[in-house]
ChimeraX commands (.cxc) that place a marker at each C-alpha (Angstrom):
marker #1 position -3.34,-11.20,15.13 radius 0.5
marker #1 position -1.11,-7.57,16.15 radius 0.5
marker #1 position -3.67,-5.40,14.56 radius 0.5
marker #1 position -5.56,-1.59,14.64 radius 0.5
marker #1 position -8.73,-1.60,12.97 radius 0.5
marker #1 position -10.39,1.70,12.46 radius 0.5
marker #1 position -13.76,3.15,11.00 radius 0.5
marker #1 position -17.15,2.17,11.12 radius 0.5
marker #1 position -17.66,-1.62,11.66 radius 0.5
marker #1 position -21.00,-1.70,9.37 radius 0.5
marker #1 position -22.45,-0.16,7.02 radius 0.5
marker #1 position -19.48,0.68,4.73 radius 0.5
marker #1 position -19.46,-0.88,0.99 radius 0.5
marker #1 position -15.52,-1.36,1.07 radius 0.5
marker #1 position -12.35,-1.60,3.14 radius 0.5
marker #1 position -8.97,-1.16,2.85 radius 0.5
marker #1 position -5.97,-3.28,4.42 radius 0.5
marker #1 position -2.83,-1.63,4.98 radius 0.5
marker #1 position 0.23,-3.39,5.38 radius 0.5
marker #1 position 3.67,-2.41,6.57 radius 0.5
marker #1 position 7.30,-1.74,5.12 radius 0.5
marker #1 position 9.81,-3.64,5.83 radius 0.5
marker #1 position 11.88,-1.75,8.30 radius 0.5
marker #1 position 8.14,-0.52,10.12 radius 0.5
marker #1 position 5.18,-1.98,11.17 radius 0.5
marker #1 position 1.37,-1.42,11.76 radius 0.5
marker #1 position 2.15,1.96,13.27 radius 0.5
marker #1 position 4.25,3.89,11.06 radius 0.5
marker #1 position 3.22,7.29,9.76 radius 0.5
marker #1 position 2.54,7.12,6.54 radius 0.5
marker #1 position 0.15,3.89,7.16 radius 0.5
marker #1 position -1.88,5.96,10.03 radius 0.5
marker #1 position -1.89,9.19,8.13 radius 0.5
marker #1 position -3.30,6.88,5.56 radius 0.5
marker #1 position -6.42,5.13,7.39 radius 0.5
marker #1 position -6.98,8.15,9.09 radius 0.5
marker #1 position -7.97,9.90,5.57 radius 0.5
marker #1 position -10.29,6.98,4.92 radius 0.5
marker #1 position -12.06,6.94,8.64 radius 0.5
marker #1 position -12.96,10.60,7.18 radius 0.5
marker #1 position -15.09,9.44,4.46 radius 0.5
marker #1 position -15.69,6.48,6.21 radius 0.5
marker #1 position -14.07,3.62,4.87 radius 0.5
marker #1 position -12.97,1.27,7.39 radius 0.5
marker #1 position -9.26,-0.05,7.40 radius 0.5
marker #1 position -7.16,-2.47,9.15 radius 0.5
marker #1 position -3.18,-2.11,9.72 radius 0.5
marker #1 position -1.65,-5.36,11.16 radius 0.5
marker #1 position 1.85,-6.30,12.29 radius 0.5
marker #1 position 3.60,-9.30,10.22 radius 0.5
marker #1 position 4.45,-11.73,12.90 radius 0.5
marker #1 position 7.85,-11.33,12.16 radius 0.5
marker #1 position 8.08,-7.80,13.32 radius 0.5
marker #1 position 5.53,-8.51,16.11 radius 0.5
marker #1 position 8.19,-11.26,17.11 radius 0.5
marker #1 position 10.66,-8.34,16.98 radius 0.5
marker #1 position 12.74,-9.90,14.59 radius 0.5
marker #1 position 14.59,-7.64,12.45 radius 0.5
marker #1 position 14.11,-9.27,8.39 radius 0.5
marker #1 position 11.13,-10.20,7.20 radius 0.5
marker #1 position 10.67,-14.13,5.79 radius 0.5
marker #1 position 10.50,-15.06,2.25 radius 0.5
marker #1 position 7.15,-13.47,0.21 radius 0.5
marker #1 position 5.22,-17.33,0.18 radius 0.5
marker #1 position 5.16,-16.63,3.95 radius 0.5
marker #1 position 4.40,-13.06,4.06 radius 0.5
marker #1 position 1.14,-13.75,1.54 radius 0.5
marker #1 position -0.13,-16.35,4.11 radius 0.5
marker #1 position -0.08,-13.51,6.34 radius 0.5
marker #1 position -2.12,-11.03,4.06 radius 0.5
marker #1 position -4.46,-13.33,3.31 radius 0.5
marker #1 position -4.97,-14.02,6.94 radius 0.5
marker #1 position -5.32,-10.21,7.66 radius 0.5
marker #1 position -7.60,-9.61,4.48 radius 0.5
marker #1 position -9.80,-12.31,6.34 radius 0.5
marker #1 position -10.03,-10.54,9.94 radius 0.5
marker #1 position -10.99,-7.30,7.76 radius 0.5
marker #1 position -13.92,-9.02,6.26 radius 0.5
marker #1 position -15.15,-10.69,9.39 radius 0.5
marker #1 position -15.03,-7.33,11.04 radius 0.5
marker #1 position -16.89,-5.54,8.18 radius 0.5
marker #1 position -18.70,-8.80,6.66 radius 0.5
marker #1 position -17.89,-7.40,3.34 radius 0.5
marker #1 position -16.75,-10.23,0.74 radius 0.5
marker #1 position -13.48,-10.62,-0.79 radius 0.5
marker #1 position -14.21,-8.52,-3.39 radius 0.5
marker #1 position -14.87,-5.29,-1.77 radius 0.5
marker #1 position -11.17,-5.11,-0.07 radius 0.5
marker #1 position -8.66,-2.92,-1.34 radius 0.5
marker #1 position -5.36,-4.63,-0.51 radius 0.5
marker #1 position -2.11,-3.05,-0.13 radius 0.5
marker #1 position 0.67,-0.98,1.95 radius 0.5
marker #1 position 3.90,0.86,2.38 radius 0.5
marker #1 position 6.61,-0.45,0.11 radius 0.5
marker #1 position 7.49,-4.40,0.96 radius 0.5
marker #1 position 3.87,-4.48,2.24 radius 0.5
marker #1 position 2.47,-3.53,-0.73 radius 0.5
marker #1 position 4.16,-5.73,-2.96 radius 0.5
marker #1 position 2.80,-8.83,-0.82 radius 0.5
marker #1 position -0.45,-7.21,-1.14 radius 0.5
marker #1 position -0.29,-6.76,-4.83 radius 0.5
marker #1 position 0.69,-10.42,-5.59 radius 0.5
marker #1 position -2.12,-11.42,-3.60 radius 0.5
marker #1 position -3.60,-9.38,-5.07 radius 0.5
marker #1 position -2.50,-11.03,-8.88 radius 0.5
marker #1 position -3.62,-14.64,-7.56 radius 0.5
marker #1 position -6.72,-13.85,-5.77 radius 0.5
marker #1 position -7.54,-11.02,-7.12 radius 0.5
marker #1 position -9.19,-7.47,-5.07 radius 0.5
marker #1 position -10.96,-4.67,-5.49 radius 0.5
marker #1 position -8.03,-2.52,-5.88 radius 0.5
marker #1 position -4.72,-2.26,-4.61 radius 0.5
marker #1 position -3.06,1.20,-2.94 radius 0.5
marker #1 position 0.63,0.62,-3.40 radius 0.5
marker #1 position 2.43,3.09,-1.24 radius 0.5
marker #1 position 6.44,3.74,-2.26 radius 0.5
marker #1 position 5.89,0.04,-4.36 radius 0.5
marker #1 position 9.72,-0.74,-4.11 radius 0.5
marker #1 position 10.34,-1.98,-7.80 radius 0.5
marker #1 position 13.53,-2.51,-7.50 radius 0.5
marker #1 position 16.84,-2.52,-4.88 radius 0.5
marker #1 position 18.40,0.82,-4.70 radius 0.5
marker #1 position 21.44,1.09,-7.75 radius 0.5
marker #1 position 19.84,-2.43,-8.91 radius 0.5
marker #1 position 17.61,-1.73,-11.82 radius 0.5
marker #1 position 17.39,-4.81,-13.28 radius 0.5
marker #1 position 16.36,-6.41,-10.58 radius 0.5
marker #1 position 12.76,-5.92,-10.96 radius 0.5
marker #1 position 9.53,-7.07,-9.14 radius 0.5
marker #1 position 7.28,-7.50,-11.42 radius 0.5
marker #1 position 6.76,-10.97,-12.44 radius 0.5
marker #1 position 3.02,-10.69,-11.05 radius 0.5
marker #1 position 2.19,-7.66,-12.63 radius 0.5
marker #1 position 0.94,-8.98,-16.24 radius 0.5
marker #1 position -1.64,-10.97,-13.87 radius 0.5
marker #1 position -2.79,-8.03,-12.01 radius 0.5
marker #1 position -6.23,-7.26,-13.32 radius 0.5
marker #1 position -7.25,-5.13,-10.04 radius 0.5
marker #1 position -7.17,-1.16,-10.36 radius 0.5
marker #1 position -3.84,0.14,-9.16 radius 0.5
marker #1 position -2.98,3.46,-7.56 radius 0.5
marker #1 position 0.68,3.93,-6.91 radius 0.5
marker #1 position 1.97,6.93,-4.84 radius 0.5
marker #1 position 5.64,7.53,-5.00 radius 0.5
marker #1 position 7.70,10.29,-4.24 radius 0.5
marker #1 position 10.00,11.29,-7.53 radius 0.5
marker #1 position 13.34,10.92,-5.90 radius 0.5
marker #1 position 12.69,7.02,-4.99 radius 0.5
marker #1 position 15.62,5.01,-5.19 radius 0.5
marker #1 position 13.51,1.88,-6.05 radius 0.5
marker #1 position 11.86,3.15,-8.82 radius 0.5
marker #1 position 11.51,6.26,-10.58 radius 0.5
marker #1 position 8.55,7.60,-12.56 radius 0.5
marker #1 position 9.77,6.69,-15.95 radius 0.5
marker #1 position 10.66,3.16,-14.54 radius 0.5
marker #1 position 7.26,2.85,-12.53 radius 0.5
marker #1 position 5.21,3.79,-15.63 radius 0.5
marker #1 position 7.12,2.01,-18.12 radius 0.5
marker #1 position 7.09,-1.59,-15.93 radius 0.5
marker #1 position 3.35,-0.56,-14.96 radius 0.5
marker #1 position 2.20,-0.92,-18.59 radius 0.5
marker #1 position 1.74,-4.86,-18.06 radius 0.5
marker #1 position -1.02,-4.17,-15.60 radius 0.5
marker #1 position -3.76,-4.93,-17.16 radius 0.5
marker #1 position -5.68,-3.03,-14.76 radius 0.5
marker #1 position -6.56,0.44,-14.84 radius 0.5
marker #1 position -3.66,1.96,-13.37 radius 0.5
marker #1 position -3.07,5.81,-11.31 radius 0.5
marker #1 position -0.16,7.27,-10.24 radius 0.5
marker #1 position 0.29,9.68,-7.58 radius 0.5
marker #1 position 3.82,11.47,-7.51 radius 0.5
marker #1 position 4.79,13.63,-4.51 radius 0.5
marker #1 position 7.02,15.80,-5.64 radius 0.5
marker #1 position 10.78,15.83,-4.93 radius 0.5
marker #1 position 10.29,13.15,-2.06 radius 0.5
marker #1 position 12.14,9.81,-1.58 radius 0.5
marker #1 position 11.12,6.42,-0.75 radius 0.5
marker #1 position 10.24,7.32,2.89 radius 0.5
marker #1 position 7.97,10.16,0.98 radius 0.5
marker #1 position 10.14,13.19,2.94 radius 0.5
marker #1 position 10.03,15.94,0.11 radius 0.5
marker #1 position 13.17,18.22,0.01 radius 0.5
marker #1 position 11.52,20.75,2.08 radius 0.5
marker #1 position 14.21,23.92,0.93 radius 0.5
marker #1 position 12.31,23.48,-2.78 radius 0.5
marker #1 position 8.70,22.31,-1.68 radius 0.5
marker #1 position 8.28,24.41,2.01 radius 0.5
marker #1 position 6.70,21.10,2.99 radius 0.5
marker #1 position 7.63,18.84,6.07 radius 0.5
marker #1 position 6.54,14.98,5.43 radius 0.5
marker #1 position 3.74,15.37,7.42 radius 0.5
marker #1 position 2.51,18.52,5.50 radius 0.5
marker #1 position 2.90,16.63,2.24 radius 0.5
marker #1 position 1.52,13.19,2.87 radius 0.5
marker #1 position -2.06,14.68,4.23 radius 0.5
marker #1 position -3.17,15.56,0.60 radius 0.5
marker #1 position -1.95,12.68,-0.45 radius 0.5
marker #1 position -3.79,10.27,1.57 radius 0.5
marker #1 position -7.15,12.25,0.90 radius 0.5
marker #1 position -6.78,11.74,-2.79 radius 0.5
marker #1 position -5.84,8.07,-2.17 radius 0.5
marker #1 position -8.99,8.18,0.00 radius 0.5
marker #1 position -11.41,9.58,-2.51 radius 0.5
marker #1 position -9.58,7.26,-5.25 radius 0.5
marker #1 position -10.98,4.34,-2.88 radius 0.5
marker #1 position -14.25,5.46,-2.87 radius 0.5
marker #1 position -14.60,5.88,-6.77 radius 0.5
marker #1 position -13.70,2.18,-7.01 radius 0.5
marker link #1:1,2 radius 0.2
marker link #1:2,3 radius 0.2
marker link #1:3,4 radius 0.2
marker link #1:4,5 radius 0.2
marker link #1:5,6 radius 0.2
marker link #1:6,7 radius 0.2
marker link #1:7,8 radius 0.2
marker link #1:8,9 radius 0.2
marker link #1:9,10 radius 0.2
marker link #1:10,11 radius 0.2
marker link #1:11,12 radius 0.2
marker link #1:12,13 radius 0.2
marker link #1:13,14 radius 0.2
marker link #1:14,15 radius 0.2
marker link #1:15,16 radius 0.2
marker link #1:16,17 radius 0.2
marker link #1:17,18 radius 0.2
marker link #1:18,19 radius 0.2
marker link #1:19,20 radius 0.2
marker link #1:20,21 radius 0.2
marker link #1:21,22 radius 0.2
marker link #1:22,23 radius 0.2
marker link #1:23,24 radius 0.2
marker link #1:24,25 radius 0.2
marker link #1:25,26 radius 0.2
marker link #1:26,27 radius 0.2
marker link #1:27,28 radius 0.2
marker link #1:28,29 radius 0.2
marker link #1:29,30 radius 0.2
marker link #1:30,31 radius 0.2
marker link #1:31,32 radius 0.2
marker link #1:32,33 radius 0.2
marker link #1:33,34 radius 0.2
marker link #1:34,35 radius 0.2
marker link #1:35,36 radius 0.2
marker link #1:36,37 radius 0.2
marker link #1:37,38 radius 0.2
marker link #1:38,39 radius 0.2
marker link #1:39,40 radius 0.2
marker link #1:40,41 radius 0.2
marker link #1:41,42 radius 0.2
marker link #1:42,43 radius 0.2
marker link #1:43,44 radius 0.2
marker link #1:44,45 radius 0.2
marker link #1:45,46 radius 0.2
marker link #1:46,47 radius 0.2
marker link #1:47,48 radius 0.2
marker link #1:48,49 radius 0.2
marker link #1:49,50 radius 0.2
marker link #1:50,51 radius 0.2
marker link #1:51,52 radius 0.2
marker link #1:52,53 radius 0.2
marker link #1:53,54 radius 0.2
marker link #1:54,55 radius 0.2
marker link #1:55,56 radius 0.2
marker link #1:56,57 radius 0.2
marker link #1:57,58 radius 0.2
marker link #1:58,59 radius 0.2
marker link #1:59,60 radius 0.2
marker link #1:60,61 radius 0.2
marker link #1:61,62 radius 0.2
marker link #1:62,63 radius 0.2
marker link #1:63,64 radius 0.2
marker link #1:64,65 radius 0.2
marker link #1:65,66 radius 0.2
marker link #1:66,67 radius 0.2
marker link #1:67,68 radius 0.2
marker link #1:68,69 radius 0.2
marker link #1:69,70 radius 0.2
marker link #1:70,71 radius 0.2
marker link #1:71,72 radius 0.2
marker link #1:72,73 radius 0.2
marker link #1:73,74 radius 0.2
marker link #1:74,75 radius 0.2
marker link #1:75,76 radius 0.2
marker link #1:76,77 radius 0.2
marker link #1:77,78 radius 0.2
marker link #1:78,79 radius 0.2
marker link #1:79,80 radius 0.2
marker link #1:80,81 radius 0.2
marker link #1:81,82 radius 0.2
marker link #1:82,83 radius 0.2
marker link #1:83,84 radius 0.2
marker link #1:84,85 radius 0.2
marker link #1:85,86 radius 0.2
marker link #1:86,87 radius 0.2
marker link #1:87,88 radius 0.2
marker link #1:88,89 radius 0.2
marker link #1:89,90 radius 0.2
marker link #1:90,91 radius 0.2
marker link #1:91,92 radius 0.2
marker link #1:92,93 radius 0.2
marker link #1:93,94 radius 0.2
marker link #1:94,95 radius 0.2
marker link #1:95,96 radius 0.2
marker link #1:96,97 radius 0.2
marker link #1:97,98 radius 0.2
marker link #1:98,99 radius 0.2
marker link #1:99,100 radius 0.2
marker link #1:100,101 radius 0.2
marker link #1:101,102 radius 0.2
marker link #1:102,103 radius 0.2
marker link #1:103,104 radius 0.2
marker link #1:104,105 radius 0.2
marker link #1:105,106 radius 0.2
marker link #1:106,107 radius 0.2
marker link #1:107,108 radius 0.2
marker link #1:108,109 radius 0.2
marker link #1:109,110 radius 0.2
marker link #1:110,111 radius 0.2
marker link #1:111,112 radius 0.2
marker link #1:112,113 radius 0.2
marker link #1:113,114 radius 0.2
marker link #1:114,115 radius 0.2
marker link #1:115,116 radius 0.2
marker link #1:116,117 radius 0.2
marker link #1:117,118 radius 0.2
marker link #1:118,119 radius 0.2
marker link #1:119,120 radius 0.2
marker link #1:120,121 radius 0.2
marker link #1:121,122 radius 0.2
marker link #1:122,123 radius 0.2
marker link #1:123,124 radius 0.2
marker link #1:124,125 radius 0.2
marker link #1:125,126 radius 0.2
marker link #1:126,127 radius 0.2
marker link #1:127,128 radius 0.2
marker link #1:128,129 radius 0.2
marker link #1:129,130 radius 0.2
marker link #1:130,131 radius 0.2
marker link #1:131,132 radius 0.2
marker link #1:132,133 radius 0.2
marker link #1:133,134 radius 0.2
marker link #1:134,135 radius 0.2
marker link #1:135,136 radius 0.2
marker link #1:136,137 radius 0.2
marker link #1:137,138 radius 0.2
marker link #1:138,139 radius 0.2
marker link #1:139,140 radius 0.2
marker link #1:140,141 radius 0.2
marker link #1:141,142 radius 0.2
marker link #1:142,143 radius 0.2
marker link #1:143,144 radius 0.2
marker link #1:144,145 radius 0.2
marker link #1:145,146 radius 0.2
marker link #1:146,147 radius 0.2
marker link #1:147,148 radius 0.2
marker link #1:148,149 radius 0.2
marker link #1:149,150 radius 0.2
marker link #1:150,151 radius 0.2
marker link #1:151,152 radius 0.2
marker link #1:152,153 radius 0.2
marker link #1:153,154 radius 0.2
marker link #1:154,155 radius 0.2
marker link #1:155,156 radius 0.2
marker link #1:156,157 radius 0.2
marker link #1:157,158 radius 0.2
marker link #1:158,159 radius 0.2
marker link #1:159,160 radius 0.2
marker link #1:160,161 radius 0.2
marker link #1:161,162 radius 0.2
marker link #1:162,163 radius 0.2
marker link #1:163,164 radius 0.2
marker link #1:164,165 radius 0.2
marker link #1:165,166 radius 0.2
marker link #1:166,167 radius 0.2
marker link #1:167,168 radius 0.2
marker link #1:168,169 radius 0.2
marker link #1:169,170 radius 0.2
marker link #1:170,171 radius 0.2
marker link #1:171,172 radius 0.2
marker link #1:172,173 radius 0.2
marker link #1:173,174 radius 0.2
marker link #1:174,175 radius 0.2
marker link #1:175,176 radius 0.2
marker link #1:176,177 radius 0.2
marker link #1:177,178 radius 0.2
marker link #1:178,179 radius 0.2
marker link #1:179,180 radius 0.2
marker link #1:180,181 radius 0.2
marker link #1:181,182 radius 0.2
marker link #1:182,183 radius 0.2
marker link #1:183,184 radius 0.2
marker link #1:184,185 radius 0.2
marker link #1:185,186 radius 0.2
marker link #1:186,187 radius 0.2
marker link #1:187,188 radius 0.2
marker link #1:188,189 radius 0.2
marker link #1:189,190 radius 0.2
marker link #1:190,191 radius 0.2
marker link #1:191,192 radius 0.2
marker link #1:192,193 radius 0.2
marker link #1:193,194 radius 0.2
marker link #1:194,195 radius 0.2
marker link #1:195,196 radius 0.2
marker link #1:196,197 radius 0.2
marker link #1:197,198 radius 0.2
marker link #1:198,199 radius 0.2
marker link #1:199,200 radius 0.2
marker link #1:200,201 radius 0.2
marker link #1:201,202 radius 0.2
marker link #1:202,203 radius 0.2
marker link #1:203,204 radius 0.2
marker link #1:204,205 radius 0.2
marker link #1:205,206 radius 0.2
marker link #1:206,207 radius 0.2
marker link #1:207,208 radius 0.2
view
């Protein structure tokens, strides 16, 4: 398996897998930025490549193949770690953490850290994905930017409700789905905003 692990290999009494966007892979930003807030406090994490973008194909397969694939990666995170299935917090950057979160629904996790969860195509509202969510039973923290064009708050919160896990959101303020803030109204680059971020995701991790 096409994948970074990172943090202590023992010791730790959770871990987090991270999974990539659909357009990205193991080594975008946000996801590095990301485990390298938990290796602070640490919380070990694994990032992995789906084998379609490790191929270097350019669209990912349909979601039944995609969850094979997190399932195989959530089990090369707890043979690193040894930790059992229920001390992994599953999740990722948009596509990736909507695989992750309907693993999560069927197999259930200690939590899942949806990053930019892409609820719906751009100018598609109706097109939801959520049919998993009244089964999710995990805690939930979504981050989002507020300008997201595949979900706004209102949406997010108002879909969210059928979680029946305790659900957190996380809003960065004025940014999009790639979570760049409008810097002229902020003063903040993307890199300058998503470092909070992942700390609070971080410490929201460890208060599981």
């Amino acid at each position: 398996m096409d994948c970074e692990f990172q943090g202590p290999k023992r010791g730790a009494d959770r871990a987090v897998l991270l999974a990539h966007g659909a357009g990205a892979d193991m080594n975008a930003n946000t996801l590095t930025v990301f485990a390298d807030a938990l290796a602070v406090i640490g919380v070990p994490s694994l990032r992995f490549n789906f084998a379609y973008r490790a191929s270097g194909r350019g669209a990912p397969p349909k979601a039944p193949v995609l969850e094979i694939e997190v399932r195989a990666a959530a089990a090369e995170l707890m043979r690193r770690t040894k930790l059992p299935s229920d001390r992994i917090v599953v999740g990722g950057r948009s596509m990736g953490g909507r695989i992750a979160s309907m693993v999560a629904a069927a197999d259930g996790a200690m939590g899942c850290l949806l990053l930019g969860y892409p609820l719906h195509p751009p100018g598609k509202p109706d097109v939801l994905r959520v049919a998993h969510f009244g089964s999710l039973r995990s805690p939930v923290l979504f981050v989002s930017g507020t300008r997201d064009a595949f979900g706004t708050p209102d949406e997010l919160q108002l879909h969210a409700r059928s979680i029946s896990g305790a659900v957190r959101f996380h809003w960065i303020d004025t940014a999009d789905h790639g979570f760049r803030p409008l810097k002229k109204v902020t003063g903040l680059t993307t890199d300058e905003a998503l470092i909070p971020v992942a700390e609070f995701a971080a410490q929201w991790v460890a208060s599981l």
